[in-house]
ZADO-1210 file (C-alpha; in nm, 4 decimals, padded with zeros to 6 digits):
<atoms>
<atom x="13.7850" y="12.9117" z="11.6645" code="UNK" pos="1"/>
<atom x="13.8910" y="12.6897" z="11.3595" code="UNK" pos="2"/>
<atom x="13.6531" y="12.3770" z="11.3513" code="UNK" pos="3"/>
<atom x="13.8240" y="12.0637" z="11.3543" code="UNK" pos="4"/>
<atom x="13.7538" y="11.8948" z="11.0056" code="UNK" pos="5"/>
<atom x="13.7637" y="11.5155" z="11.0711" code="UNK" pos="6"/>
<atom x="13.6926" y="11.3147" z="11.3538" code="UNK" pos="7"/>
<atom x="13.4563" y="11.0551" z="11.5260" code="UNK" pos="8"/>
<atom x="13.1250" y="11.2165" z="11.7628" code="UNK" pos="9"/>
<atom x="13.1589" y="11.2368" z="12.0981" code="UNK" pos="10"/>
<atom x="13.5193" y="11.3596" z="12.3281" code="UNK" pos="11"/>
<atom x="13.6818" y="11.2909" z="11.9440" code="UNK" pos="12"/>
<atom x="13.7852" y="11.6932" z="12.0018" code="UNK" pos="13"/>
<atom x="13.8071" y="11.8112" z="12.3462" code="UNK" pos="14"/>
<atom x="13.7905" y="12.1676" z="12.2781" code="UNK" pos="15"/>
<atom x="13.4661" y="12.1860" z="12.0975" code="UNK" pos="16"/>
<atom x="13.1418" y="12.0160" z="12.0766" code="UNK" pos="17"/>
<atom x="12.9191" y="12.0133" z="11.7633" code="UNK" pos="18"/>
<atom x="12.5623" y="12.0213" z="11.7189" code="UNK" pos="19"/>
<atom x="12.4113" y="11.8643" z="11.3858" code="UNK" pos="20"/>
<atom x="12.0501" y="11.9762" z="11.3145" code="UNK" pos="21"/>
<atom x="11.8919" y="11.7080" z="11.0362" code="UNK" pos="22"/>
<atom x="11.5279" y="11.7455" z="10.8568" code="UNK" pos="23"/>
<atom x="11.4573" y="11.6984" z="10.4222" code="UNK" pos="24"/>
<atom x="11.5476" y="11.9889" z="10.2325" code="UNK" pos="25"/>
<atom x="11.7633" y="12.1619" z="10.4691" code="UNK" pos="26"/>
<atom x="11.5578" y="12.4875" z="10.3436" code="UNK" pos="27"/>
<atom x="11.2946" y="12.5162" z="10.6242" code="UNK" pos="28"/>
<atom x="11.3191" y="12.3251" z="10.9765" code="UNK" pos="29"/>
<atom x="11.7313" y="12.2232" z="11.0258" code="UNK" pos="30"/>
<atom x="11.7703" y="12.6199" z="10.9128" code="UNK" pos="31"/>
<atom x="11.5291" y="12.7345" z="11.1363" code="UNK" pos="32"/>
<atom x="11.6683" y="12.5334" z="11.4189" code="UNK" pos="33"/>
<atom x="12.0590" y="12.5403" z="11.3705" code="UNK" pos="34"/>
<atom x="11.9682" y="12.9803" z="11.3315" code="UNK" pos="35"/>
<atom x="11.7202" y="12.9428" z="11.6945" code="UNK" pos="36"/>
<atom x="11.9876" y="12.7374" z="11.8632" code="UNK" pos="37"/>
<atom x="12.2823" y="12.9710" z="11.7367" code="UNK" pos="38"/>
<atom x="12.0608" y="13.2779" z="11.8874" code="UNK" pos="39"/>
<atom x="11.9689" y="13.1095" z="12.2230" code="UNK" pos="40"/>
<atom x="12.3215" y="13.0374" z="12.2405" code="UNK" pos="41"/>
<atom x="12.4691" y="13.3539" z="12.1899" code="UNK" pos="42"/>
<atom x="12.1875" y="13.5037" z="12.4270" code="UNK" pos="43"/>
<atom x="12.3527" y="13.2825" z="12.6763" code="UNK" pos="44"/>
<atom x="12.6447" y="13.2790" z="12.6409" code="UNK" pos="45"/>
<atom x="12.7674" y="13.5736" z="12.4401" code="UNK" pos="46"/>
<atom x="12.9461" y="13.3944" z="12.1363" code="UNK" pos="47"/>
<atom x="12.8764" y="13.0809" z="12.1087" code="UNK" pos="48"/>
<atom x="13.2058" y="12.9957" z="11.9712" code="UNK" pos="49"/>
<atom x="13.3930" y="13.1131" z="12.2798" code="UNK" pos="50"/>
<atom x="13.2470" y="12.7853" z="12.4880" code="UNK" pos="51"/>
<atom x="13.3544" y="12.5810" z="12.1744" code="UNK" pos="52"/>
<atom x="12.9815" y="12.4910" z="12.0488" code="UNK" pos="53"/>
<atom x="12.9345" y="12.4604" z="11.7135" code="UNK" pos="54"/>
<atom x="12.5961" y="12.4306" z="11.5003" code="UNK" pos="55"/>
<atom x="12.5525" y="12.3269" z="11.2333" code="UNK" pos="56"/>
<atom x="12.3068" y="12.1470" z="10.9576" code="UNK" pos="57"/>
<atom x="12.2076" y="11.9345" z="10.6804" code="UNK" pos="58"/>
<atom x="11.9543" y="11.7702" z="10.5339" code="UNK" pos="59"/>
<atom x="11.8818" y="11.4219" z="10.4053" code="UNK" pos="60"/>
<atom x="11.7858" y="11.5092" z="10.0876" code="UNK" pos="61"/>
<atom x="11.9236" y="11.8256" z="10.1133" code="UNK" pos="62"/>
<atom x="11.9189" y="12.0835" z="09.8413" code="UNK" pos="63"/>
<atom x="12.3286" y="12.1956" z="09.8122" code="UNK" pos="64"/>
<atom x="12.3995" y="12.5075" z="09.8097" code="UNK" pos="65"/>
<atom x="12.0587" y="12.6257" z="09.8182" code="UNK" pos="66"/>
<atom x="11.8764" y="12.9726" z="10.1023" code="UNK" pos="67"/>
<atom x="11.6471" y="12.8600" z="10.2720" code="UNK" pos="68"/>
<atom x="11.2900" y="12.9313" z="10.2213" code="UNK" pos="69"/>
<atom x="11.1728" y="13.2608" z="10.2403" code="UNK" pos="70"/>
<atom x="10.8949" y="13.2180" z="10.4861" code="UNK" pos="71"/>
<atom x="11.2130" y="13.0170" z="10.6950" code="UNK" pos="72"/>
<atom x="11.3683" y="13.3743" z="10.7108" code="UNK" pos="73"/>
<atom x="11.0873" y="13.5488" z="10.8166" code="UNK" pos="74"/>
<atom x="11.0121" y="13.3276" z="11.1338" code="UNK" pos="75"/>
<atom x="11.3955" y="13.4041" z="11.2052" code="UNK" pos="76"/>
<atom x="11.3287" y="13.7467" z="11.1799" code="UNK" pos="77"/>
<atom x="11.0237" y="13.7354" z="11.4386" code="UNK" pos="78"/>
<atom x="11.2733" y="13.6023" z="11.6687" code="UNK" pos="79"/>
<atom x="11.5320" y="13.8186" z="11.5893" code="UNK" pos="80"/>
<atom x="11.7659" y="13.5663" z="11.4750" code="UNK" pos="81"/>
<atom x="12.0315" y="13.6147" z="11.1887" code="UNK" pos="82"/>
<atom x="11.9163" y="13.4217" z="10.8538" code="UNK" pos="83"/>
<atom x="12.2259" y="13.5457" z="10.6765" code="UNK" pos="84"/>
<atom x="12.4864" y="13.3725" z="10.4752" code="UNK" pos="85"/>
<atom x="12.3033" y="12.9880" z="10.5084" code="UNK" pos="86"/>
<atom x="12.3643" y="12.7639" z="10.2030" code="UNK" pos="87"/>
<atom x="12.1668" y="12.4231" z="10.2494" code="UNK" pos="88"/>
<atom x="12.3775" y="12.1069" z="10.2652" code="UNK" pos="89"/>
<atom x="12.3045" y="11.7596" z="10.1754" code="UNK" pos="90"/>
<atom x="12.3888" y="11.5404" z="10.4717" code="UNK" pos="91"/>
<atom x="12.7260" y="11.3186" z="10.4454" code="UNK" pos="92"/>
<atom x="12.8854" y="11.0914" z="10.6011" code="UNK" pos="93"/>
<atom x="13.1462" y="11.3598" z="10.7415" code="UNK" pos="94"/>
<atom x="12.8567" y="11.5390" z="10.8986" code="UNK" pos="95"/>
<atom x="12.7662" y="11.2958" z="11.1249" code="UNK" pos="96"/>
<atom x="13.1457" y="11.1465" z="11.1722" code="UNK" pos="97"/>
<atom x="13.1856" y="11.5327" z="11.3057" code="UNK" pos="98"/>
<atom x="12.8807" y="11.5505" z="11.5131" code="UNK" pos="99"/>
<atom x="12.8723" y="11.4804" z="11.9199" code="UNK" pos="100"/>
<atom x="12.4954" y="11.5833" z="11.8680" code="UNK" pos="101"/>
<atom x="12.2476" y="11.4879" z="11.6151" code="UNK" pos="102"/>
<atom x="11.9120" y="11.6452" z="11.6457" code="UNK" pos="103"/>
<atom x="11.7067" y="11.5723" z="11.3929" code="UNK" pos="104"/>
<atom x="11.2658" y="11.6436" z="11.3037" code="UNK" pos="105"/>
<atom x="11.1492" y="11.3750" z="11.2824" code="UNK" pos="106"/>
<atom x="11.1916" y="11.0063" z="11.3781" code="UNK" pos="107"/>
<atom x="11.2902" y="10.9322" z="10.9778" code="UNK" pos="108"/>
<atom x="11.4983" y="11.1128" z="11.0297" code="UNK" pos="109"/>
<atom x="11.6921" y="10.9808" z="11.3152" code="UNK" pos="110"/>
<atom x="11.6224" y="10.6474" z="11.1909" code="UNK" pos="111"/>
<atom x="11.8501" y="10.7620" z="10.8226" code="UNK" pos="112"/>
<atom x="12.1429" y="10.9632" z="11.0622" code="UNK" pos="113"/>
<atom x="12.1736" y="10.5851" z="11.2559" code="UNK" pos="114"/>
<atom x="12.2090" y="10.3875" z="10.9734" code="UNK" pos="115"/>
<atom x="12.4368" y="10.5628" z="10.7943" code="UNK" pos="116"/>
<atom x="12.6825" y="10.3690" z="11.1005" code="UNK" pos="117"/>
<atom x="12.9676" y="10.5827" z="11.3113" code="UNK" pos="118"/>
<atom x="12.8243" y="10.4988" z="11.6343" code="UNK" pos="119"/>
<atom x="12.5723" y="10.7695" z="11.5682" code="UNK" pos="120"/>
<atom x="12.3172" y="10.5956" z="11.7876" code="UNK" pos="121"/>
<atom x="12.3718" y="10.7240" z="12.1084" code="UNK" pos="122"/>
<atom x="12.4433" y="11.0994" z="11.9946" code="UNK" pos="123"/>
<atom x="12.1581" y="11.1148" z="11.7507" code="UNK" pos="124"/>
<atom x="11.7861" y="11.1802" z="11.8652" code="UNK" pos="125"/>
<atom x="11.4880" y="11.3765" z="11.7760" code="UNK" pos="126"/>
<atom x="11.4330" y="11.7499" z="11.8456" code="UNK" pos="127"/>
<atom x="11.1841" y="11.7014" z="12.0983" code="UNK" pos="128"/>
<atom x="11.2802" y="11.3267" z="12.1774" code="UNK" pos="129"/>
<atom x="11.5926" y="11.5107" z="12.3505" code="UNK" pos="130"/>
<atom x="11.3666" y="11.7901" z="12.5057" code="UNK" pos="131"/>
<atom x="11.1562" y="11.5332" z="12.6729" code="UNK" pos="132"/>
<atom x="11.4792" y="11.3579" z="12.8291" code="UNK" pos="133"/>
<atom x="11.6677" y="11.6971" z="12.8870" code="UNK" pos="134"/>
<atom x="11.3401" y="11.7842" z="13.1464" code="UNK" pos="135"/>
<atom x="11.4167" y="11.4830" z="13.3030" code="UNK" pos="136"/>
<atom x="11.7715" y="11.4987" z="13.4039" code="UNK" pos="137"/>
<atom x="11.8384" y="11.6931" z="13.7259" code="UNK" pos="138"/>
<atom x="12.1011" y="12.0096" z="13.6255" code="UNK" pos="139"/>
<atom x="12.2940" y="11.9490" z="13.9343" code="UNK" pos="140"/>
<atom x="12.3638" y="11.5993" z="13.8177" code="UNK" pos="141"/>
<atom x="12.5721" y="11.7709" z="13.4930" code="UNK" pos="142"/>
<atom x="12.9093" y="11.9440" z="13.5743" code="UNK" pos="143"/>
<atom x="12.8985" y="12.2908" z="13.6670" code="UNK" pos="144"/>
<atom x="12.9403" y="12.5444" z="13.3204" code="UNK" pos="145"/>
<atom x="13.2549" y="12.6894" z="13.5031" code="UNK" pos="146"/>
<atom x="13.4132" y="12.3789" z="13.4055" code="UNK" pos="147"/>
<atom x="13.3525" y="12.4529" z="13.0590" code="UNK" pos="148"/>
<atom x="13.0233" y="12.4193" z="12.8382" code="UNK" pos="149"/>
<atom x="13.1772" y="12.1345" z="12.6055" code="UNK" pos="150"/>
<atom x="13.1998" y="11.8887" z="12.9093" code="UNK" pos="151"/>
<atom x="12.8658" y="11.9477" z="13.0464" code="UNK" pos="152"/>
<atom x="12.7368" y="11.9260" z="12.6615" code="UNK" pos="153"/>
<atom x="12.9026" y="11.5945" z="12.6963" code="UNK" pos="154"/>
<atom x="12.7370" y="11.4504" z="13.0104" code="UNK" pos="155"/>
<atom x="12.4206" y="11.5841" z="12.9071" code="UNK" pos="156"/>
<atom x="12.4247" y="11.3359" z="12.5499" code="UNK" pos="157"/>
<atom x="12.5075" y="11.1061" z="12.7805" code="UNK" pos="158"/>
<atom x="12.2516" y="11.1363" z="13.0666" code="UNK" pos="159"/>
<atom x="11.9431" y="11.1826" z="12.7704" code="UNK" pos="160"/>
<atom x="12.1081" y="10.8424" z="12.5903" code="UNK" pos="161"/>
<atom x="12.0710" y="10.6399" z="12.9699" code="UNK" pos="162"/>
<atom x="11.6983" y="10.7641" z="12.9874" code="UNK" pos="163"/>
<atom x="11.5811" y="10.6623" z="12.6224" code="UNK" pos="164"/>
<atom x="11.4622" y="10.3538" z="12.7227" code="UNK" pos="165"/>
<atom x="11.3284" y="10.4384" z="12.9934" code="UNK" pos="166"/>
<atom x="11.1087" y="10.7610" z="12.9292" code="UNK" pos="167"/>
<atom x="10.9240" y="10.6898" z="12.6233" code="UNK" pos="168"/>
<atom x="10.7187" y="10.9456" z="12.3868" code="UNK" pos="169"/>
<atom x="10.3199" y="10.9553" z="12.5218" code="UNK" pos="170"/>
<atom x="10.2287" y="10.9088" z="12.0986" code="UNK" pos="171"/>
<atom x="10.4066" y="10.8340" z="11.8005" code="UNK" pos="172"/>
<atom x="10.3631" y="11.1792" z="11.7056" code="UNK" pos="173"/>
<atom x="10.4928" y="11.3480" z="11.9932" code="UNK" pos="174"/>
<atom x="10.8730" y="11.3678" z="11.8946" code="UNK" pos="175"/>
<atom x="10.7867" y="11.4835" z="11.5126" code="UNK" pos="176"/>
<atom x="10.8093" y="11.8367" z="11.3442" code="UNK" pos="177"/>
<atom x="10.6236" y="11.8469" z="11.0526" code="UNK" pos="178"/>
<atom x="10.7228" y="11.9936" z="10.7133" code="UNK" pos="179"/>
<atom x="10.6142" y="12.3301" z="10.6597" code="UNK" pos="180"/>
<atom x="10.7611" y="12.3115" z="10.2808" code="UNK" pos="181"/>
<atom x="10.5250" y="12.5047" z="10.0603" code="UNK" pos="182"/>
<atom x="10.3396" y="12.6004" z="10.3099" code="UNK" pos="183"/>
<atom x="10.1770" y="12.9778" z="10.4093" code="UNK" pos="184"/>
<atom x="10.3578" y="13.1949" z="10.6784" code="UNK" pos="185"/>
<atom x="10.1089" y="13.1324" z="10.9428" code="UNK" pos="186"/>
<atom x="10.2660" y="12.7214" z="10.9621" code="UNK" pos="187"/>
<atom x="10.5896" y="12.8165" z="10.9526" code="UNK" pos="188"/>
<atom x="10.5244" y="13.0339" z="11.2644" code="UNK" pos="189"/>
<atom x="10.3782" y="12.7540" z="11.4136" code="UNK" pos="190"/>
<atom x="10.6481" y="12.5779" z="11.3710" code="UNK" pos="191"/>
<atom x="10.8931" y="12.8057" z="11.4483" code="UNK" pos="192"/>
<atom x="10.7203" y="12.8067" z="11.7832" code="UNK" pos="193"/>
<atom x="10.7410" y="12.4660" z="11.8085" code="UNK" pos="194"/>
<atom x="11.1225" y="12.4430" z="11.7326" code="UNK" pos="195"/>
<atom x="11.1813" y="12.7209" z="12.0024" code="UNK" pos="196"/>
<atom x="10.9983" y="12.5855" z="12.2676" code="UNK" pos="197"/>
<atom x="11.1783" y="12.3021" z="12.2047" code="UNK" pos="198"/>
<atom x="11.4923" y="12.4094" z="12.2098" code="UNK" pos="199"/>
<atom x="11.4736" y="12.6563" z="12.5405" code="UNK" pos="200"/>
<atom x="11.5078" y="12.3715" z="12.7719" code="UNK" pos="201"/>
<atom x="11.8261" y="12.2370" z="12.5783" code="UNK" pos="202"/>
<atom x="12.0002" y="12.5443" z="12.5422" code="UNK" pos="203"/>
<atom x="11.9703" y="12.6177" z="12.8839" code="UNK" pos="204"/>
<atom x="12.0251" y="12.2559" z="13.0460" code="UNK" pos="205"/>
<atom x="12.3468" y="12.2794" z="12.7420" code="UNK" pos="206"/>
<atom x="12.4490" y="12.6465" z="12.8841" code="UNK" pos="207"/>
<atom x="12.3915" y="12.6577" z="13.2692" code="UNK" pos="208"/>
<atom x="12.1693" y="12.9737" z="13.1732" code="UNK" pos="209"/>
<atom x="11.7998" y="13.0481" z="13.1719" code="UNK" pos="210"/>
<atom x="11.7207" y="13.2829" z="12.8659" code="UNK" pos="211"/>
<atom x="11.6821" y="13.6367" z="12.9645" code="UNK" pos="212"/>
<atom x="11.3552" y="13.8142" z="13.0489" code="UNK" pos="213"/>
</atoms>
C-alpha cells in the first residue's frame, strides 16, 4: 500500500496504522527495533503491509542518510531479520505528525518526541514502558483481529495510555535501552535480546498471534 504522507497520529488514516521507533543515532537500537518488529510482524501476519501497519524510524539526533552499524546488522542476522536497504533518518516533525505509535529507548527520548507538541503524548511511550502496560491489558478486552489489525492497534494505544498512571516502572531504569554505539558484538546481542523480548508481547497483543514455535 501507498503510505499516506501527511496527517495527525491516531484514526488521522483509517486504513493504516504507523509505528515510529525513536533512539540517538538511528544507526543501532530504532534499526534494530523497526527491522525485529517488521520480522515479528510478517511472521504473524504474512506481510505486514496487508493489515495496513507500517514501521518505521528515526532518530533524535539522527545521522541522515546513514546504514546502520555493522554490529546492528549482525544481531538482525541472528534473528533472521532483513537489514537491507535502511538509511538512518533524523527525526522531524512529520515523523511524529504521521505516527499513531511512538516507541522510543529510552525515557529522553520520549520526553524529546512529547515536546516537539502534536498531541504526541498519549501515542508516544518507551519500548518497554509499553511492554509493561501491553501485559497488563486483557486481549479479549481489544477487538477481535478479524475486524482488522489497524483498529485493534488502535484500542491497544489506547488501553496502555489509560494504565500509565496507574502501573508505574519498579526503577527508573526499568523502561531504558541502553546505547550499544561503539560497542563489541557481544552488547549488541544483548541488546538485541532485550529489544526482542520486548517486543514479542506487543506484536502479538498488536497481531492477535503468538509467534510460531
Amino acid at each position: 500500500m501507498t503510505a499516506p504522507e501527511t496527517g495527525r497520529g491516531i484514526a488521522a488514516y483509517p486504513d493504516s496504522f504507523r509505528i515510529l521507533h525513536v533512539s540517538t543515532g538511528n544507526v543501532c537500537r530504532s534499526p534494530i527495533t523497526e527491522r525485529l518488529t517488521r520480522h515479528a510482524l510478517a511472521d504473524r501476519l504474512g506481510d505486514p503491509l496487508t493489515g495496513g501497519l507500517i514501521v518505521e524510524s528515526a532518530g533524535t539526533w539522527g545521522h541522515e542518510g546513514a546504514p546502520m552499524e555493522t554490529n546492528a546488522e549482525a544481531v538482525l542476522a541472528d534473528f533472521g531479520a532483513d537489514a537491507s536497504g535502511f538509511r538512518g533518518r533524523e527525526l522531524l516533525d512529520e515523523h511524529v505528525i504521521r505516527a499513531d505509535l511512538v516507541l522510543t529507548a529510552t525515557r529522553d527520548h520520549r520526553a524529546q518526541v512529547i515536546s516537539m507538541g502534536h498531541s504526541a503524548g498519549l501515542r508516544t511511550f518507551t519500548l518497554k514502558e509499553f511492554t509493561r502496560l501491553v501485559r497488563a491489558i486483557d486481549p479479549a478486552t481489544l477487538p477481535d483481529v478479524d475486524g482488522g489489525v489497524v483498529a485493534r492497534a488502535r484500542a491497544l494505544v489506547r488501553a496502555a495510555a489509560a494504565l500509565r498512571g496507574w502501573l508505574l516502572a519498579p526503577t527508573a531504569e526499568a523502561d531504558e535501552v541502553y546505547d550499544p554505539y561503539g560497542a563489541p558484538l557481544p552488547f549488541f546481542r544483548s541488546v538485541g535480546d532485550e529489544i526482542n523480548e520486548a517486543l514479542d508481547p506487543v506484536v502479538t497483543a498488536l497481531t492477535g498471534v503468538r509467534a510460531k514455535a
